[in-house]
N, CA, C and O atoms as CSV, one atom per row, in Angstrom:
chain,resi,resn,atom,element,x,y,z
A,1,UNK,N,N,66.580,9.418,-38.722
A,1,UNK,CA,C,65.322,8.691,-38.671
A,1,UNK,C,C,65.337,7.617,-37.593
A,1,UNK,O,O,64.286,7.209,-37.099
A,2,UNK,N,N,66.262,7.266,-37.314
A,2,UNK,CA,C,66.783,5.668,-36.574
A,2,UNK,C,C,66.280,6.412,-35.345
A,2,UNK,O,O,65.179,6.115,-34.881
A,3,UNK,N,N,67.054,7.393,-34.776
A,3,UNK,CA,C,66.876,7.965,-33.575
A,3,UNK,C,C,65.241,8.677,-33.023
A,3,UNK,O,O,64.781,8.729,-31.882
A,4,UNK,N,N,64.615,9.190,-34.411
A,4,UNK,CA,C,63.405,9.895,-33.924
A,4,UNK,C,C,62.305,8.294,-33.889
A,4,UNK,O,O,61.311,8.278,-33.163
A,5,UNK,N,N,62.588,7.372,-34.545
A,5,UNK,CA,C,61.793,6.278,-34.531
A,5,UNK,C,C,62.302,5.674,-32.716
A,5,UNK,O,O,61.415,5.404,-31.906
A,6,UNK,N,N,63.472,5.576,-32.426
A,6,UNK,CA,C,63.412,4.790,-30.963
A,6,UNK,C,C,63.242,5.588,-30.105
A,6,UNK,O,O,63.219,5.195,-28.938
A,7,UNK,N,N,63.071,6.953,-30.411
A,7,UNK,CA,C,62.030,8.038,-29.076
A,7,UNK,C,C,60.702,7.395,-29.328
A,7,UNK,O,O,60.272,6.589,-28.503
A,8,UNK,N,N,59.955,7.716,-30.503
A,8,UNK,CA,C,58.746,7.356,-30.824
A,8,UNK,C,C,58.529,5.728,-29.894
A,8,UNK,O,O,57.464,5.633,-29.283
A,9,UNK,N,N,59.339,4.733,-29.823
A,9,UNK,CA,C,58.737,4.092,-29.570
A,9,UNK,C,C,59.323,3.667,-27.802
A,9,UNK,O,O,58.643,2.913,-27.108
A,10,UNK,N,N,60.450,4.192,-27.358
A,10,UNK,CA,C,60.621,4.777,-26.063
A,10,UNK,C,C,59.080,5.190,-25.304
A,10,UNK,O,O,58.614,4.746,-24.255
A,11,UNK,N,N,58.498,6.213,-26.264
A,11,UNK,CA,C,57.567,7.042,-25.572
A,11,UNK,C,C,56.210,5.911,-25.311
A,11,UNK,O,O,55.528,5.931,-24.286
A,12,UNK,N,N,56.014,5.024,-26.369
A,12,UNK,CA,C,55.080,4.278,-26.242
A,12,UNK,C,C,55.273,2.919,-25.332
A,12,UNK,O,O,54.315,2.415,-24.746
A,13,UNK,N,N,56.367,2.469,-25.279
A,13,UNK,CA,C,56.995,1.719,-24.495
A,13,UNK,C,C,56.248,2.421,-22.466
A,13,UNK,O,O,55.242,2.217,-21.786
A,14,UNK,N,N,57.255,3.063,-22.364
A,14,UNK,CA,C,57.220,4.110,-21.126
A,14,UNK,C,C,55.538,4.485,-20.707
A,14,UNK,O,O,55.288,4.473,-19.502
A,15,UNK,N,N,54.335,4.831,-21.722
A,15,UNK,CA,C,53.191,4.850,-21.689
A,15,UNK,C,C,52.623,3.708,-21.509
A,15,UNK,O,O,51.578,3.700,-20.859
A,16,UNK,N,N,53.084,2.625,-21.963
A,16,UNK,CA,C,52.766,1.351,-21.430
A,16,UNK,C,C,52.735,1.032,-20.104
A,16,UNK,O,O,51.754,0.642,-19.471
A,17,UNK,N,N,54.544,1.324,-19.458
A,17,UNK,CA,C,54.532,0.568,-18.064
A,17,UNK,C,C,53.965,2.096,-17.629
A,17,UNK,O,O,54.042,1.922,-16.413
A,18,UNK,N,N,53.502,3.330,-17.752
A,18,UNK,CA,C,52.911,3.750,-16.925
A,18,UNK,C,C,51.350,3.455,-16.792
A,18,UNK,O,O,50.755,3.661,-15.734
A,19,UNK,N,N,50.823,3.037,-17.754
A,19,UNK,CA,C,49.535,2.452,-18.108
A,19,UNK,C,C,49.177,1.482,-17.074
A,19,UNK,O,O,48.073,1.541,-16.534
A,20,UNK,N,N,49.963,0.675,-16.793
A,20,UNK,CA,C,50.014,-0.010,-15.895
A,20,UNK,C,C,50.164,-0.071,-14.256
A,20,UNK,O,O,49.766,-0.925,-13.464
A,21,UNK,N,N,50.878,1.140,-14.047
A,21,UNK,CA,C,51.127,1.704,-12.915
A,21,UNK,C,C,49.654,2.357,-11.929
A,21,UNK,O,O,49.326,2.366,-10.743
A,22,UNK,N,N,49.024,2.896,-13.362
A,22,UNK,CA,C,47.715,3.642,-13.145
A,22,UNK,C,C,46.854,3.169,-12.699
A,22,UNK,O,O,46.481,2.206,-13.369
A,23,UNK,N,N,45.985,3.442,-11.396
A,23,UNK,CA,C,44.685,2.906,-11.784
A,23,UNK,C,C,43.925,2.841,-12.025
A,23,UNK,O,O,43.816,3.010,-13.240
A,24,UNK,N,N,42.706,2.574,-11.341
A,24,UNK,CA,C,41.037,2.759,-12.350
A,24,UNK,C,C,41.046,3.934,-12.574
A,24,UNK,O,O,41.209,4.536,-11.513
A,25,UNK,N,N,40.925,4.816,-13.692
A,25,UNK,CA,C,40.917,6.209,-13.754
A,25,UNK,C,C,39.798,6.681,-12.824
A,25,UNK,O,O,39.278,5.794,-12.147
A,26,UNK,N,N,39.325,7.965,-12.673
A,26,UNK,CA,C,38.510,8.522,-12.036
A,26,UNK,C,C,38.616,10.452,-12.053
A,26,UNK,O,O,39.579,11.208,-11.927
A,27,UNK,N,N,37.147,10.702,-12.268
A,27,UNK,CA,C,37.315,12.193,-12.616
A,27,UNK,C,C,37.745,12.669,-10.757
A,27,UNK,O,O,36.874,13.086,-9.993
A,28,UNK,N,N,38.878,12.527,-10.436
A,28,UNK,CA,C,39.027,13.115,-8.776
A,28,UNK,C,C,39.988,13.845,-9.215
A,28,UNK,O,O,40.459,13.797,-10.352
A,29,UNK,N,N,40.525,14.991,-7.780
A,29,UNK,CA,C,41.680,15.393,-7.771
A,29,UNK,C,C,42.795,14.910,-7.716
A,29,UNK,O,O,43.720,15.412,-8.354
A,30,UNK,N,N,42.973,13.709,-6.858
A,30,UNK,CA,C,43.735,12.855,-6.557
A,30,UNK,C,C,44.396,12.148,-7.601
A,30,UNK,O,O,45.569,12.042,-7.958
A,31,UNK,N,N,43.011,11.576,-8.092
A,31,UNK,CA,C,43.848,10.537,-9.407
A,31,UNK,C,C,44.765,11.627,-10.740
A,31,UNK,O,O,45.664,11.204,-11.466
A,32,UNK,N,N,44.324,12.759,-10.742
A,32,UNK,CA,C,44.930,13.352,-11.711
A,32,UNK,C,C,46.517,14.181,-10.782
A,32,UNK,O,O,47.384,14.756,-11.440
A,33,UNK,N,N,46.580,14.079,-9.479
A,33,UNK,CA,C,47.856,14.554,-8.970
A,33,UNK,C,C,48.743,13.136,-8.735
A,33,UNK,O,O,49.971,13.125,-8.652
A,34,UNK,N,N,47.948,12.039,-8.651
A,34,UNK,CA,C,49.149,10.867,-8.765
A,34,UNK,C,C,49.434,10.731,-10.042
A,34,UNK,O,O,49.968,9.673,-10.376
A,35,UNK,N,N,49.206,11.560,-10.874
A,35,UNK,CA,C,49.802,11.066,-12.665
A,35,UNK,C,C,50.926,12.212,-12.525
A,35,UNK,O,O,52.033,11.950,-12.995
A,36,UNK,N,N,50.748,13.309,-11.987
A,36,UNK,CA,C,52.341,13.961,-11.506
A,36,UNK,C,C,53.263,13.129,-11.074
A,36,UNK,O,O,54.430,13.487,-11.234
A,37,UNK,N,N,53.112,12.379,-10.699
A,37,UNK,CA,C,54.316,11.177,-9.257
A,37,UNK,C,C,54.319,10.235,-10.629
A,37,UNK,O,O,54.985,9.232,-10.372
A,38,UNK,N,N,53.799,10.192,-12.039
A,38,UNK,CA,C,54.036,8.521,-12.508
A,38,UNK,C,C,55.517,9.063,-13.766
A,38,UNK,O,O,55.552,9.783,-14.764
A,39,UNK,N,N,56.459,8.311,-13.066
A,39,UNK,CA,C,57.840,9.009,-13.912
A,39,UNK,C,C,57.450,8.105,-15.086
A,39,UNK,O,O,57.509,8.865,-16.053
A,40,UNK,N,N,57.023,6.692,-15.602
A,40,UNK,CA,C,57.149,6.712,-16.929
A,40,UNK,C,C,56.322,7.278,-17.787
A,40,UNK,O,O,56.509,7.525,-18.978
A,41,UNK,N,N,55.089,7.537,-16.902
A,41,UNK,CA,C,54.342,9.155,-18.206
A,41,UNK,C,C,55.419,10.337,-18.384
A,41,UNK,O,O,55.797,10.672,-19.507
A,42,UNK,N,N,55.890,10.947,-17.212
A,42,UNK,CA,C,56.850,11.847,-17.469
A,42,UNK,C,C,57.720,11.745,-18.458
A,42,UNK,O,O,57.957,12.601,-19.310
A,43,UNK,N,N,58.462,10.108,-18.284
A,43,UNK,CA,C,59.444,9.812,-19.579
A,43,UNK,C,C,58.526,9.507,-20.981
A,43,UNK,O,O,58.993,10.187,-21.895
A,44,UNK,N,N,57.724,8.948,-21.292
A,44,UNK,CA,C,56.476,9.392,-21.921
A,44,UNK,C,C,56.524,10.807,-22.613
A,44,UNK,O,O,57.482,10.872,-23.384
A,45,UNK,N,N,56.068,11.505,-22.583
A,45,UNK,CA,C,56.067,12.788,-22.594
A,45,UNK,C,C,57.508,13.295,-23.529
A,45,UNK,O,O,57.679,13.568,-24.718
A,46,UNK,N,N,58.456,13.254,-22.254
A,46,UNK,CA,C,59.298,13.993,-22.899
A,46,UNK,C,C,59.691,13.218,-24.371
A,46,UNK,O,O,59.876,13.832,-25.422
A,47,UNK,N,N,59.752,12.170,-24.264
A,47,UNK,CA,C,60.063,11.331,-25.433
A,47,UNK,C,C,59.543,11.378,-26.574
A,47,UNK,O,O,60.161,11.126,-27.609
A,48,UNK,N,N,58.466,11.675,-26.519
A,48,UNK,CA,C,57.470,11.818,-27.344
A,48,UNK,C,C,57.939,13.346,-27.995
A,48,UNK,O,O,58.207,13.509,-29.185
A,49,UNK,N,N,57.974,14.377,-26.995
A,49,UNK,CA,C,58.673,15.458,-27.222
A,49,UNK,C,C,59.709,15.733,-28.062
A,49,UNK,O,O,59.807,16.689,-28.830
A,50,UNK,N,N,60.502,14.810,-27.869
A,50,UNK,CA,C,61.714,14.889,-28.868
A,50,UNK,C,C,62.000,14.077,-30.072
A,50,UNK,O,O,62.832,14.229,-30.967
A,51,UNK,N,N,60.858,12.938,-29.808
A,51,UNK,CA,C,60.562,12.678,-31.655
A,51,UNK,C,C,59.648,13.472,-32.527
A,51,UNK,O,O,59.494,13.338,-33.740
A,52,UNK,N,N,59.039,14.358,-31.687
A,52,UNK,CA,C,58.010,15.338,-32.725
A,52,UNK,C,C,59.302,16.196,-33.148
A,52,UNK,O,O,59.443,16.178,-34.371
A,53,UNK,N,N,59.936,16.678,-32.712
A,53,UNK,CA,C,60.908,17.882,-32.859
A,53,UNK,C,C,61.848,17.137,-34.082
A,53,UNK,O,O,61.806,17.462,-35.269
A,54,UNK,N,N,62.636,16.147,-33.547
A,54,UNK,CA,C,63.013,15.446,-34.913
A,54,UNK,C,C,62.511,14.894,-35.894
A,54,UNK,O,O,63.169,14.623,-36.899
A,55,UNK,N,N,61.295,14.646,-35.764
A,55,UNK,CA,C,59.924,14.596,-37.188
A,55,UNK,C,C,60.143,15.932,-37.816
A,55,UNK,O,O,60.534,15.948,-38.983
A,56,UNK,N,N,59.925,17.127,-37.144
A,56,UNK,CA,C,60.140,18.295,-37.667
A,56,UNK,C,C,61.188,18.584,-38.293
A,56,UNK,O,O,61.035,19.713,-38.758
A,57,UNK,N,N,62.668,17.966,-38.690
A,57,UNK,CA,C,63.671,18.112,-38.951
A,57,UNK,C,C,63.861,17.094,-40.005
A,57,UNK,O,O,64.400,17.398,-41.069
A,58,UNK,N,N,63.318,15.546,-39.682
A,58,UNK,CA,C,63.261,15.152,-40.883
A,58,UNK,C,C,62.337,15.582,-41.628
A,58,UNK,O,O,62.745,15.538,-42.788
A,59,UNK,N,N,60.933,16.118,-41.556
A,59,UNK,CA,C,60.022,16.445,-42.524
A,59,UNK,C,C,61.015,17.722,-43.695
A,59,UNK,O,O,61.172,17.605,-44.911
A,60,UNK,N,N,61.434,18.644,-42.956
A,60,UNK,CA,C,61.965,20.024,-43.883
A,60,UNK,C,C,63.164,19.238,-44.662
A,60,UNK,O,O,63.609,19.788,-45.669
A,61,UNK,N,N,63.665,18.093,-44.293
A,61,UNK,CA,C,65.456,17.957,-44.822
A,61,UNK,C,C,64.920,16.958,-46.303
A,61,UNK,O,O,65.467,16.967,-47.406
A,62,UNK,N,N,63.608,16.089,-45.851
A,62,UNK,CA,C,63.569,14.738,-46.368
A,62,UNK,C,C,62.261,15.304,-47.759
A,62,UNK,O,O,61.602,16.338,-47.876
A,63,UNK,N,N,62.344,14.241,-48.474
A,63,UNK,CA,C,61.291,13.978,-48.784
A,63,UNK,C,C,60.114,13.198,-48.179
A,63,UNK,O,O,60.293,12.112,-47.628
A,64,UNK,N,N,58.716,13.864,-48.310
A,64,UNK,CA,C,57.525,12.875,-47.054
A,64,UNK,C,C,57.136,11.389,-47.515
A,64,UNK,O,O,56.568,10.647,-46.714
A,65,UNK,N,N,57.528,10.850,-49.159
A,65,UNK,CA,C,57.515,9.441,-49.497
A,65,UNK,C,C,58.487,8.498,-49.453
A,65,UNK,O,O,58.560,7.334,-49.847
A,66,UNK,N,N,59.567,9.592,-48.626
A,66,UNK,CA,C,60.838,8.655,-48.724
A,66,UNK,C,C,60.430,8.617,-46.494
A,66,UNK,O,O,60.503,7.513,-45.956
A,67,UNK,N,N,60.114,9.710,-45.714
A,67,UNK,CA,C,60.753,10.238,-44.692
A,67,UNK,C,C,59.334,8.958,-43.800
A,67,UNK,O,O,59.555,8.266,-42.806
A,68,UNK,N,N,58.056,9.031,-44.551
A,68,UNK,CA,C,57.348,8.399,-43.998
A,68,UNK,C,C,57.263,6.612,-44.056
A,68,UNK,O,O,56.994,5.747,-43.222
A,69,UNK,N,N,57.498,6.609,-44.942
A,69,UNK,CA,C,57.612,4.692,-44.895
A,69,UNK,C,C,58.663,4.348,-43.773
A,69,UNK,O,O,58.451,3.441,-42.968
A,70,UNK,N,N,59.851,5.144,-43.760
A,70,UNK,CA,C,60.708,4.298,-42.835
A,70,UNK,C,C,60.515,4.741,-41.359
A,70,UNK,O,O,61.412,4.308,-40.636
A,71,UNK,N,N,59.676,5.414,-40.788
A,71,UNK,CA,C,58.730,5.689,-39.683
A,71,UNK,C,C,58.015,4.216,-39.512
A,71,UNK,O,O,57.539,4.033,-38.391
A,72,UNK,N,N,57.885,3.254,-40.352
A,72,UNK,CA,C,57.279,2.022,-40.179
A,72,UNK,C,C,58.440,1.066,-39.399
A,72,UNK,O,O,57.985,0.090,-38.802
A,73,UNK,N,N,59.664,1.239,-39.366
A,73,UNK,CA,C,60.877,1.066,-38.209
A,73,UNK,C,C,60.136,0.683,-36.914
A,73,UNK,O,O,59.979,-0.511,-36.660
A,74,UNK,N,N,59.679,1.622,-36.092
A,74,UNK,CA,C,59.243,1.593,-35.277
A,74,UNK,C,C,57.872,0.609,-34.709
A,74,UNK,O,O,57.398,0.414,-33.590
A,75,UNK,N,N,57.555,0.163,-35.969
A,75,UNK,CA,C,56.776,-1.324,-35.329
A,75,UNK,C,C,57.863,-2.477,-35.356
A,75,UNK,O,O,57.572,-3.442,-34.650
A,76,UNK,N,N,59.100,-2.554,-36.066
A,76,UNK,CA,C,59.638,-3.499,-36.002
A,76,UNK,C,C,60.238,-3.328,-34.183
A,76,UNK,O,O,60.047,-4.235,-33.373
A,77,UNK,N,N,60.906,-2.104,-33.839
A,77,UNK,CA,C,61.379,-1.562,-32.295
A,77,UNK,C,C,60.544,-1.924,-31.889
A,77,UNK,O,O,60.938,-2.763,-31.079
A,78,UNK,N,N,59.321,-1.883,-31.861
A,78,UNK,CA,C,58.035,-2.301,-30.944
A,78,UNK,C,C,58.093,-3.151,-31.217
A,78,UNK,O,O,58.043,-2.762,-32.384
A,79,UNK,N,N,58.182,-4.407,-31.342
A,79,UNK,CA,C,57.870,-5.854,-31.548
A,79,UNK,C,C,59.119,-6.257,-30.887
A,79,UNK,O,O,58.860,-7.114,-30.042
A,80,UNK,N,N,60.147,-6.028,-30.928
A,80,UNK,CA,C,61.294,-6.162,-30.264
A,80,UNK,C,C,61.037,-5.813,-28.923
A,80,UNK,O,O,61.446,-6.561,-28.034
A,81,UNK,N,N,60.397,-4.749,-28.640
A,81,UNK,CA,C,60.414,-3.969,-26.846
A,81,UNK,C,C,58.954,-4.805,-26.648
A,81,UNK,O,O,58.585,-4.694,-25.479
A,82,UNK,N,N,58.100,-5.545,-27.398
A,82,UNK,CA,C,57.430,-6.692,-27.031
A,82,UNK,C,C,57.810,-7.759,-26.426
A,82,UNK,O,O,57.153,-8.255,-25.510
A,83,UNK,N,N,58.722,-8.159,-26.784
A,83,UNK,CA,C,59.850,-9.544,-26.408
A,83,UNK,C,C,60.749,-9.136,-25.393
A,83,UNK,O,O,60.840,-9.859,-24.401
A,84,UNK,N,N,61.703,-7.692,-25.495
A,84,UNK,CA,C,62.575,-8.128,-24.475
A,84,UNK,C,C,61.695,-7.089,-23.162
A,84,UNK,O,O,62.124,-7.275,-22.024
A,85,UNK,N,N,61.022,-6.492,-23.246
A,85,UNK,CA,C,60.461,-5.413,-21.832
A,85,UNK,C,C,59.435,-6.342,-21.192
A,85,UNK,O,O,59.445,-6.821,-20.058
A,86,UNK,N,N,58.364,-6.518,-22.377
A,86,UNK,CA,C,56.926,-6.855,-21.427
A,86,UNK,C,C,57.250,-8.633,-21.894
A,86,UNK,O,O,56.217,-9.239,-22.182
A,87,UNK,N,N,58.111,-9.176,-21.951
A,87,UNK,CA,C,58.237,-10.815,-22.158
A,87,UNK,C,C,57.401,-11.353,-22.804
A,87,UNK,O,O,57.405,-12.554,-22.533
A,88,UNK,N,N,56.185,-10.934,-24.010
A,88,UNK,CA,C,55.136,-10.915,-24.474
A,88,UNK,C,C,55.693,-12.260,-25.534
A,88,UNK,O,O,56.825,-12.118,-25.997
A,89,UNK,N,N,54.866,-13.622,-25.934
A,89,UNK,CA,C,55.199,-14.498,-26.801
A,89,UNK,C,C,54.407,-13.666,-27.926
A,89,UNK,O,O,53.330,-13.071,-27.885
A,90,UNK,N,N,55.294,-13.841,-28.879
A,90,UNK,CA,C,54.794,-12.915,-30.200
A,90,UNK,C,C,54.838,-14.602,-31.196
A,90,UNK,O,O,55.631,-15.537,-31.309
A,91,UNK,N,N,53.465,-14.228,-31.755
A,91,UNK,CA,C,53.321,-15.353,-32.827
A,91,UNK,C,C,54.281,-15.552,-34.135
A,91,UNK,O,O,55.439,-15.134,-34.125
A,92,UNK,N,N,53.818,-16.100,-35.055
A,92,UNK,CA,C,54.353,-16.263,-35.768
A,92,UNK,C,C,54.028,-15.643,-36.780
A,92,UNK,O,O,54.957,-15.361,-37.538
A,93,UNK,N,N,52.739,-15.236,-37.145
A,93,UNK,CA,C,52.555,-14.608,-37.970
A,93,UNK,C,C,52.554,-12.730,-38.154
A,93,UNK,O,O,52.348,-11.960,-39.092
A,94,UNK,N,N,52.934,-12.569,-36.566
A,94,UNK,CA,C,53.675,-11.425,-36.608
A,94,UNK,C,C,55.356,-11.104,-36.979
A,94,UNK,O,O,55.858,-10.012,-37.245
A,95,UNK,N,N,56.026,-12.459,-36.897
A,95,UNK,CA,C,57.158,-12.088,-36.904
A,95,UNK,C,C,57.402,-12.243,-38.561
A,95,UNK,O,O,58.407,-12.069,-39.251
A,96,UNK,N,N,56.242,-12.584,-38.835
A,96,UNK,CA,C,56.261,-12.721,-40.592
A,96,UNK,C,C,56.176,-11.345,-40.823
A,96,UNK,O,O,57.173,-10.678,-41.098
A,97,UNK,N,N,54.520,-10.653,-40.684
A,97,UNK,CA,C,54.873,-9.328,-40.584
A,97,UNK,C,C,55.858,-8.497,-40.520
A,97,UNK,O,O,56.185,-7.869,-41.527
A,98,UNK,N,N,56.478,-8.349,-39.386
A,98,UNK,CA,C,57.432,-7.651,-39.346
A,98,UNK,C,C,58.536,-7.906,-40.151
A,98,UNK,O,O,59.075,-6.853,-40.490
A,99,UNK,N,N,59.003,-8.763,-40.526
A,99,UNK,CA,C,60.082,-8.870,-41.988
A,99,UNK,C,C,59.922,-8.842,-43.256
A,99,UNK,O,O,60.838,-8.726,-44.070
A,100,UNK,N,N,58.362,-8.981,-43.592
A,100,UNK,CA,C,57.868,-7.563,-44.354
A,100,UNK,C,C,57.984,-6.030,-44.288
A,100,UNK,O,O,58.395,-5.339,-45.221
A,101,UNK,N,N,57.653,-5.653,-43.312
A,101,UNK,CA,C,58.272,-4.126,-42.826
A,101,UNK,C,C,59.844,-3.979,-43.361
A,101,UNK,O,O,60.411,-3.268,-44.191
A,102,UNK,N,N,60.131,-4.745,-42.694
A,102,UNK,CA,C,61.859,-4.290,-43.234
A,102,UNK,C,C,62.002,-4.874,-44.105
A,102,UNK,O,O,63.227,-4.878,-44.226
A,103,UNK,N,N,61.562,-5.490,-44.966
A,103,UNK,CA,C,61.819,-5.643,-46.394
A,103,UNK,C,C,61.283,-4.227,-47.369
A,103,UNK,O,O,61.728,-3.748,-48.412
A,104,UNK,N,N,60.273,-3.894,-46.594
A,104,UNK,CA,C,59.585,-2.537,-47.216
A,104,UNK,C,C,60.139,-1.392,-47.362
A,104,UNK,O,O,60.175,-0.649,-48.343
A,105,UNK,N,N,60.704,-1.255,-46.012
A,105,UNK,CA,C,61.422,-0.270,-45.419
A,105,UNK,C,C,62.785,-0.326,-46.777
A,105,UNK,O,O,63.097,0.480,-47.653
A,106,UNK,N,N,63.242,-1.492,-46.441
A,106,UNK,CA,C,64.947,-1.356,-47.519
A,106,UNK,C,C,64.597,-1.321,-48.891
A,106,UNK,O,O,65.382,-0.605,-49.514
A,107,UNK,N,N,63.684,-1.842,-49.620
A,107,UNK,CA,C,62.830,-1.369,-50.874
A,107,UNK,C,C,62.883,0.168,-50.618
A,107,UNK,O,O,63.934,0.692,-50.989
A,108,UNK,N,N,61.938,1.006,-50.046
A,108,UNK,CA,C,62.066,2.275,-49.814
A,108,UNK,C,C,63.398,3.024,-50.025
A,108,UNK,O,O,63.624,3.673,-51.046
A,109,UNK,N,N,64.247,2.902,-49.024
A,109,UNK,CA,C,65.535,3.519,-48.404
A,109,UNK,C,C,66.158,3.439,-49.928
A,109,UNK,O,O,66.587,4.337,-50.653
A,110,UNK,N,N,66.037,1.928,-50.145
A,110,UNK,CA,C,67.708,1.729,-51.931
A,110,UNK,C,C,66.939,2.403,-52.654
A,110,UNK,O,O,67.510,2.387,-53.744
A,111,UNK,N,N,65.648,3.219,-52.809
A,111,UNK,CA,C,65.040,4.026,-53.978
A,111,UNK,C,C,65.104,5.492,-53.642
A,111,UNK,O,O,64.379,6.304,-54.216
A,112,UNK,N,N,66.072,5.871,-52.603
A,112,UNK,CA,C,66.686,7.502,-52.056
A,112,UNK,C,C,67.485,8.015,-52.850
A,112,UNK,O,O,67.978,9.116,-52.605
């Protein structure tokens, strides 16, 4: 789970700084052949790729009330790749949030 949650959020991470890379969209040829040239959509992509595939592996192994709550991991990784990637000041009442999550999360997990 640890691993398909930090693709999952790899991929959203990577969609970010390519988000950024991008510019004004536009229905042209052009703008849709410079999204070939943007490697963090590419890494994007594949990433994304390989947490669906390991979703698929935890879904058949796990149970879906045990396999889906701790998929909520991945906002805590994201709040983290908030702080150390995009240097983003995260409030306070998110970081409350988020230690709810992982309080949720380990409630969950000790009831496996």
């Amino acid at each position: 789970m640890v691993v398909q949650t930090l693709l999952l959020v790899t991929s959203q991470v990577t969609l970010k700084i390519a988000m950024t890379k991008m510019g004004k969209f536009e229905w042209a040829k052009d703008y849709f052949i410079s999204l070939t040239k943007n490697i963090p959509l590419a890494v994007s992509g594949i990433t994304i790729v390989g947490a669906t595939l390991l979703w698929f592996h935890v879904l058949k192994k796990y149970e879906f009330s045990l396999a889906y709550p701790l998929v909520a991991m991945s906002y805590v990784f994201g709040m983290i790749a908030a702080l150390v990637v995009f240097k983003e000041a995260i409030p306070t009442a998110r970081w409350i949030g988020v230690t709810l999550i992982i309080i949720g999360v380990i409630l969950v997990a000790r009831t496996a």
